[in-house]
Kinemage of the C-alpha trace (Angstrom):
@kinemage 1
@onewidth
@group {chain A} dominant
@subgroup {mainchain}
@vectorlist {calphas} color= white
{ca unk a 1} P -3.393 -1.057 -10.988
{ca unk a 2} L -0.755 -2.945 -12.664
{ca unk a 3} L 1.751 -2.382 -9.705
{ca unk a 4} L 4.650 -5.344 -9.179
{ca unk a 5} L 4.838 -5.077 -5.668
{ca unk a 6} L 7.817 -6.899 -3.084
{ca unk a 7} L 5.434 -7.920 -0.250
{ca unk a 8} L 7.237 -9.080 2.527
{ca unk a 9} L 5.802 -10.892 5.544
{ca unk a 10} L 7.537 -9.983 9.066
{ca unk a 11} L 6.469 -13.246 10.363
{ca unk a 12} L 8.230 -15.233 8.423
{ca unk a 13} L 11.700 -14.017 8.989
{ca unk a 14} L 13.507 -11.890 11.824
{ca unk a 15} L 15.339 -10.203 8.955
{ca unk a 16} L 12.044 -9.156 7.499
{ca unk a 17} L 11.201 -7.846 10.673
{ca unk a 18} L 14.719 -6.021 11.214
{ca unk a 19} L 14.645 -4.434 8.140
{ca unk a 20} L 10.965 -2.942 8.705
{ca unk a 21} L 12.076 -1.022 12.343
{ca unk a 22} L 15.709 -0.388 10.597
{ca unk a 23} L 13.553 1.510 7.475
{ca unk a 24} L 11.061 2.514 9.281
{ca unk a 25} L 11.690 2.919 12.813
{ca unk a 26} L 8.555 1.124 14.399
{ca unk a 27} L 7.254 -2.410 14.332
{ca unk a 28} L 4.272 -1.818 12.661
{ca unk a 29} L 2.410 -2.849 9.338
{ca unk a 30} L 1.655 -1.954 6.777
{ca unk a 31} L 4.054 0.146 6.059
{ca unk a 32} L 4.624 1.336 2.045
{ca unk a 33} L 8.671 2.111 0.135
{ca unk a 34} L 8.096 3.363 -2.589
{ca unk a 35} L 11.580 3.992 -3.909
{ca unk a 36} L 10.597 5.222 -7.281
{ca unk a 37} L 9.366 8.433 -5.219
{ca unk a 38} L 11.426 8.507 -2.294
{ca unk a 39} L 8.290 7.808 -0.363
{ca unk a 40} L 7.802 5.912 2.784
{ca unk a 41} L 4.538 5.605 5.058
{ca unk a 42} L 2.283 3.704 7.156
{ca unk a 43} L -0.931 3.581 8.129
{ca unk a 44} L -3.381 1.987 5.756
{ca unk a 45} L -5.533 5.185 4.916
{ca unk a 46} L -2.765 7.356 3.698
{ca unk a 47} L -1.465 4.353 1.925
{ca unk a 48} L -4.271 3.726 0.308
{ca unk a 49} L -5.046 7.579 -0.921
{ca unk a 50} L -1.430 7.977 -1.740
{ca unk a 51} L -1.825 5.027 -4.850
{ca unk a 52} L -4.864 6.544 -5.879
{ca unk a 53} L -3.095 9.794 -6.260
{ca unk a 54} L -0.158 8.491 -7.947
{ca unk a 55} L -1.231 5.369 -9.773
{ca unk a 56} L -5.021 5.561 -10.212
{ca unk a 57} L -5.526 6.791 -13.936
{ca unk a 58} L -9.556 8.618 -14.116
{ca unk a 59} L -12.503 7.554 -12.114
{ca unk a 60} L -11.689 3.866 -12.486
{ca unk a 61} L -11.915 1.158 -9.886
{ca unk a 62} L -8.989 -0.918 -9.851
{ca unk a 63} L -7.382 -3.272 -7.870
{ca unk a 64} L -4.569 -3.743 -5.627
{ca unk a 65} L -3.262 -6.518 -4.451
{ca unk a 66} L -6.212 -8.079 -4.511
{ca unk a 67} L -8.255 -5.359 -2.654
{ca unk a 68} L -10.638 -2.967 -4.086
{ca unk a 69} L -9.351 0.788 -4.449
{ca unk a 70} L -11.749 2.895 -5.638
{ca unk a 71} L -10.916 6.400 -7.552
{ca unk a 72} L -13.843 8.261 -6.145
{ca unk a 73} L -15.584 8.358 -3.004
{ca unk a 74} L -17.873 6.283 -4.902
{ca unk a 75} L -18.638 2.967 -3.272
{ca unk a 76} L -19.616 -0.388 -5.287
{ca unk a 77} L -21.847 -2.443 -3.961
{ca unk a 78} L -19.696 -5.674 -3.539
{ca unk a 79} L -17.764 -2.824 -0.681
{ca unk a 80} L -20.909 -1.485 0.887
């Protein structure tokens, strides 16, 4: 999608981890900011349908991070 993301790891650093329950209030991954919408969430499903609404141009299949997001409910066959 073209997306520069600021993936942090809570393993690797209490702060990391401190800044995740301060922002979020739970100790729990993944968890999305995006601050250029005022947007926060977790739960992988509604983070995943919430880039496709906002940053998924047409019925394209792009990806994210490395993983597959599809724009339809159209499934390759590399995901089947």
């Amino acid at each position: 999608m073209g997306l520069k993301l600021d993936l942090k790891d809570v393993t690797s650093a209490e702060a990391i981890l401190d800044e995740l329950i301060e922002k979020g209030g739970k100790r729990q991954v993944p968890y999305l900011v995006d601050s250029g919408k005022d947007t926060a969430m977790y739960e992988s499903g509604d983070i995943i349908d919430y880039l496709k609404e906002h940053y998924v141009e047409g019925n394209q299949e792009n990806t994210f991070n490395g993983l597959k997001v599809h724009a339809t409910d159209k499934v390759c066959e590399s995901c089947e």
